[in-house]
LOMI-628980 format. One line per 3 residues: number of its first residue (from 1); for each residue x, y, z of C-alpha. Coordinates in pm, 1 decimal, padded with zeros to 6 digits. Layout:
N
NUM> X,Y,Z; ...
END
This chain:
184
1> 07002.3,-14921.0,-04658.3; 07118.5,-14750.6,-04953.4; 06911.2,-14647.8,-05321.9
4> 07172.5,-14826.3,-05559.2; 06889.8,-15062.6,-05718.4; 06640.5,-14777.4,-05769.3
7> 06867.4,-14591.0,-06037.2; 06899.5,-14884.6,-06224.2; 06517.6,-15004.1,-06227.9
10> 06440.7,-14615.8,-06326.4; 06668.0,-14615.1,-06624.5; 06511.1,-14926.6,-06712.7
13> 06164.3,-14808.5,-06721.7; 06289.1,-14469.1,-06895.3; 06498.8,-14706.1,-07152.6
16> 06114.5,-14894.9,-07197.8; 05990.1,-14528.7,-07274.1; 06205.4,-14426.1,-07529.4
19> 06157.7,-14754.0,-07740.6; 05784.4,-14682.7,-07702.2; 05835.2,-14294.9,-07793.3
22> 06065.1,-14398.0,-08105.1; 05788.3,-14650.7,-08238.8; 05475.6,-14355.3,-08296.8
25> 05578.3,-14237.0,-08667.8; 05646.6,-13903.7,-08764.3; 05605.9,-13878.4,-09104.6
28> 05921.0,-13941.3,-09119.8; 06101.6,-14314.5,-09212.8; 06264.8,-14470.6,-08899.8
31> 06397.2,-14767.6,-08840.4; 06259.9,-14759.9,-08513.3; 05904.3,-14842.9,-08734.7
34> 05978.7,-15168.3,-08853.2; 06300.1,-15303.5,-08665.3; 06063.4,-15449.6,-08345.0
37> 05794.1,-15623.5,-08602.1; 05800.7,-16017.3,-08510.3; 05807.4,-16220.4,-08855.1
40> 05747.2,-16584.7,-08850.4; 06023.0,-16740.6,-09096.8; 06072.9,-17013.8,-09179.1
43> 05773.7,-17167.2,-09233.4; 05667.3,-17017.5,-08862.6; 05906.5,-17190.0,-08650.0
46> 06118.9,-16915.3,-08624.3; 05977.4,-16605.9,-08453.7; 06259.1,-16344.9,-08504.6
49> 06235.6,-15914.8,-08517.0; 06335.3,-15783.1,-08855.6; 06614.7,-15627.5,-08768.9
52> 06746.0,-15962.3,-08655.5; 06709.1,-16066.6,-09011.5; 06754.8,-15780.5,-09213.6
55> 06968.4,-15512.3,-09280.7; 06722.6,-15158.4,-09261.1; 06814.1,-14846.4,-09418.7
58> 06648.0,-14480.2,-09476.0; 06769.2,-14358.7,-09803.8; 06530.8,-14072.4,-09789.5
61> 06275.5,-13905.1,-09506.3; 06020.5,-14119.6,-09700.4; 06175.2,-14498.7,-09743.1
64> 06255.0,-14784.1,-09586.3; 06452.5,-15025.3,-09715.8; 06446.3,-15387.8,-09588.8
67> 06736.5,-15638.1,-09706.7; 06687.7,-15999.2,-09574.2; 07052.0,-16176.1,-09511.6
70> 06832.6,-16522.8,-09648.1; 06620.4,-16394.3,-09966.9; 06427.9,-16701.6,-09915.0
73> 06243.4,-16520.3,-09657.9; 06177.0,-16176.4,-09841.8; 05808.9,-16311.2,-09851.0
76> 05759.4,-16389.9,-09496.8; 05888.8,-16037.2,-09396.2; 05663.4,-15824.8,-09622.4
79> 05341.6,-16022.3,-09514.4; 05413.9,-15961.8,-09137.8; 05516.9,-15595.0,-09196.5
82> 05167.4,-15584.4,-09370.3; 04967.9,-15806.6,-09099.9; 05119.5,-15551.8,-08841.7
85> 04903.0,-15286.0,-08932.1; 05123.5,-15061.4,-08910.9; 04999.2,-14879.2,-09139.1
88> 05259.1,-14930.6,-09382.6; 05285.9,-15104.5,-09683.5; 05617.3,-15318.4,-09814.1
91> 05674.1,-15376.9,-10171.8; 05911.2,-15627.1,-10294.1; 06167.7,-15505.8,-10558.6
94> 06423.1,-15731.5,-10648.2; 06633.6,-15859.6,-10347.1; 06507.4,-15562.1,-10136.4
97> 06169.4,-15482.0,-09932.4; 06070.4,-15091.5,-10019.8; 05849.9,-14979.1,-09805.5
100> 05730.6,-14582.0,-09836.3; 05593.5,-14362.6,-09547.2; 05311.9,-14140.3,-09635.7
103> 05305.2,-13843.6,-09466.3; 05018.0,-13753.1,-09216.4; 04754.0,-13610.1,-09201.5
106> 04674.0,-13329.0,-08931.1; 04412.0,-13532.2,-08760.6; 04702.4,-13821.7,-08744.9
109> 04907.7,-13645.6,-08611.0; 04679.4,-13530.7,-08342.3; 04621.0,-13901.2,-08281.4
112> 04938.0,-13991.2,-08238.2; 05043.6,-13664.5,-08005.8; 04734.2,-13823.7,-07799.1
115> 04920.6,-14172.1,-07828.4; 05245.7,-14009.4,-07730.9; 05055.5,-13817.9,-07383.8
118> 04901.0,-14170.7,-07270.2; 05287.7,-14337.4,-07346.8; 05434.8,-14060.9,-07163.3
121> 05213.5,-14097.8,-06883.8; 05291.7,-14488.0,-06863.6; 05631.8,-14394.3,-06820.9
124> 05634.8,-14173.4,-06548.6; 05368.6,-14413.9,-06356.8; 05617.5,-14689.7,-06388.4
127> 05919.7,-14440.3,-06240.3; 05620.4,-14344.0,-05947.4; 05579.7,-14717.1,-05870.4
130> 05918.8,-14791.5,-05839.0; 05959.4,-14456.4,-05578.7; 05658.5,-14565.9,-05406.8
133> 05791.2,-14964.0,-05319.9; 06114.8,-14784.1,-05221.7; 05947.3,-14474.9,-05006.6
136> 05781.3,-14840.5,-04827.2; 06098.2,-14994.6,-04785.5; 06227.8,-14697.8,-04620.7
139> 05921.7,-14682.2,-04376.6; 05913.2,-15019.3,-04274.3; 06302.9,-15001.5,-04188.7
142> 06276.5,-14685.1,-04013.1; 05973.7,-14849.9,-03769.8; 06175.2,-15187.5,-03720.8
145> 06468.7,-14940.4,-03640.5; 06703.9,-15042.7,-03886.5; 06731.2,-14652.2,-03960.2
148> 06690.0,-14350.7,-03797.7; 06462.7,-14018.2,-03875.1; 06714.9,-13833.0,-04037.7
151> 06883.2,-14114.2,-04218.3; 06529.7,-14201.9,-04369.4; 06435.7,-13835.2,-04416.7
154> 06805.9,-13839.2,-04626.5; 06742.8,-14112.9,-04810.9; 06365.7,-14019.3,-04935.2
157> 06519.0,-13660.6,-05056.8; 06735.0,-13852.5,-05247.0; 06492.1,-14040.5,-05410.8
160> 06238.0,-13766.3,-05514.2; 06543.3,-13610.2,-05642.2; 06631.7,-13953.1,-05861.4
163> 06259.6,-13927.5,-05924.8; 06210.3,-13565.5,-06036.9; 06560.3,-13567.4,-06273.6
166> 06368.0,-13897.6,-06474.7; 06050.7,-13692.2,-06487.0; 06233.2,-13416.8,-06618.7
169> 06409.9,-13651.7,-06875.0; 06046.1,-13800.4,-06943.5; 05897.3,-13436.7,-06989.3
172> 06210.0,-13308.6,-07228.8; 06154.1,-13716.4,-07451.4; 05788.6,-13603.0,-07456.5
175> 05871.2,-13242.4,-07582.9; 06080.5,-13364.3,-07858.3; 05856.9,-13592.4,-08009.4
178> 05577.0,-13353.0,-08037.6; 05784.0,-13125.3,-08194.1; 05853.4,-13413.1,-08450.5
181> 05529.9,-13449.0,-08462.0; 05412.7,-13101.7,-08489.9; 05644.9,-13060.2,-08795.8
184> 05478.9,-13061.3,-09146.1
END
């Protein structure tokens, strides 16, 4: 019995985090804000992310700029950016989507530091789930005597110490974005 799947499934769930983290603005333009915003092209037969039809760039801390690769669809785009409420709003200027981030408020930003606690949390119940179905593995093997005490005592160090490096990583994400969010 070995822990080689449980690294994996724990990067996973921290790799599920950090796209979570990344999508709570800043105040700041992001890819990350629009990128993951399903658009239904194509007269809604296609259901495709942005950034699978679009090239996005951040000129400046306070614009994003949507090209489509077919302009036919520049419509489509800008009235699903706007139906994700988002709160952002796309404008269309020429062959481009412009889209400007306001900056927030104090009592935003408070929301979203809230948002970014309960995320956090998420994360580091899905890494707890993961140790807990493995910590149960490793009982039920030790009683059916596939392993012995101190192999199973081994094995669960090792995993509270998988488990404690992701909560760290979890705790350090969460620290960053606050200070993102903190910043005026």
């Amino acid at each position: 019995m070995n822990l080689d799947e449980v690294g994996p499934k724990m990067t996973k769930a921290l790799e599920w985090l950090k796209g979570e983290v990344a999508s709570i603005r800043t105040g700041r333009a992001t890819t990350s804000l629009v990128e993951n915003i399903v658009i239904g092209a194509y007269g809604n037969t296609a259901r495709m992310k942005v950034v699978e039809l679009a090239t996005i760039t951040v000129p400046d801390s306070q614009t994003i700029t949507i090209t489509p690769y077919d302009q036919s669809i520049i419509g489509d785009i800008r009235r699903d950016i706007e139906a994700a409420n988002v709160g952002l709003t796309p404008v269309i200027d020429n062959q481009l989507i412009r889209i400007g981030v306001p900056s927030l408020t104090s009592e935003r930003r408070m929301e979203f530091v809230k948002l970014l606690h309960v995320k956090l949390e998420e994360g580091r119940v899905k890494v707890r789930q993961i140790r807990h179905e493995k910590m149960g593995e490793l009982k039920r093997a030790a009683e059916a005597g596939e392993l012995n005490e101190d192999e199973r005592d081994r094995l669960e160090e090792e995993l509270q110490s998988l488990t404690d490096n992701m909560m760290a990583e979890i705790d350090a994400m969460g620290q960053v974005k606050e200070a993102e969010l903190s910043q005026v």
